[in-house]
C-alpha positions as CSV (number, residue, x, y, z in Angstrom):
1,X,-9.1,-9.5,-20.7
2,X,-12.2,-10.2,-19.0
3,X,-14.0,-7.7,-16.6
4,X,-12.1,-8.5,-12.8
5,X,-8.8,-8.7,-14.5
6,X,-9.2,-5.2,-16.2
7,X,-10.0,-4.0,-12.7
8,X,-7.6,-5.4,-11.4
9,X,-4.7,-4.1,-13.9
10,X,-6.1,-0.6,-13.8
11,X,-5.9,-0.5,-9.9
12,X,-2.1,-1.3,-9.7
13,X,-1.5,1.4,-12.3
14,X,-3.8,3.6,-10.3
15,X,-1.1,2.3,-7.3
16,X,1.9,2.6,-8.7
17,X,0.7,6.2,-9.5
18,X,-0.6,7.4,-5.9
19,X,3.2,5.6,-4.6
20,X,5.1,7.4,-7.2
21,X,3.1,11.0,-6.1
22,X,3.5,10.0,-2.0
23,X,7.2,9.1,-2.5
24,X,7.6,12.6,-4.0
25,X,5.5,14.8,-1.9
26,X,6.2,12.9,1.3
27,X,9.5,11.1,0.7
28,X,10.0,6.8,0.4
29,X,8.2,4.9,1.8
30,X,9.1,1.0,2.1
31,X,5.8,-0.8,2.9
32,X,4.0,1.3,0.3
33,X,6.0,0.3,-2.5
34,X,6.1,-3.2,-0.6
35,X,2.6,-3.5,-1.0
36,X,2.7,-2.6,-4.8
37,X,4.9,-4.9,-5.8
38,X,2.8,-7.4,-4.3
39,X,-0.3,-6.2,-5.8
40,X,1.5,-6.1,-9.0
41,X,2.8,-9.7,-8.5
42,X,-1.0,-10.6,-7.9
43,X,-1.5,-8.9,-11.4
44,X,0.8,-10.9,-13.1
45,X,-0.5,-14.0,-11.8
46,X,-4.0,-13.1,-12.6
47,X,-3.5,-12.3,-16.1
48,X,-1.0,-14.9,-16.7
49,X,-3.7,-17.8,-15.7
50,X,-6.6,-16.1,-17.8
51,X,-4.2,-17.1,-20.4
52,X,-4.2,-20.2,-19.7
């Protein structure tokens, strides 16, 4: 996995980690997790056409 990718995948987990602590602490929130399943989508894509 070259260098951008690996950035890439390690901020979405670092995302899905800071939604998963805000939706506890401060209760759901729908454009947060919006936004990470985006970014996550974005992930996918990324690594997927690295592949390629």
């Amino acid at each position: 996995m070259p260098g951008s990718a690996r950035v890439l995948a390690v901020c979405t987990v670092c995302g899905l980690v800071v939604a998963s602590a805000y939706t506890v602490v401060f209760g759901g929130n729908g454009w947060l997790w919006f936004a990470w399943v985006v970014l996550a989508l974005v992930t996918v894509v990324v690594l997927t056409a690295r592949r390629v």
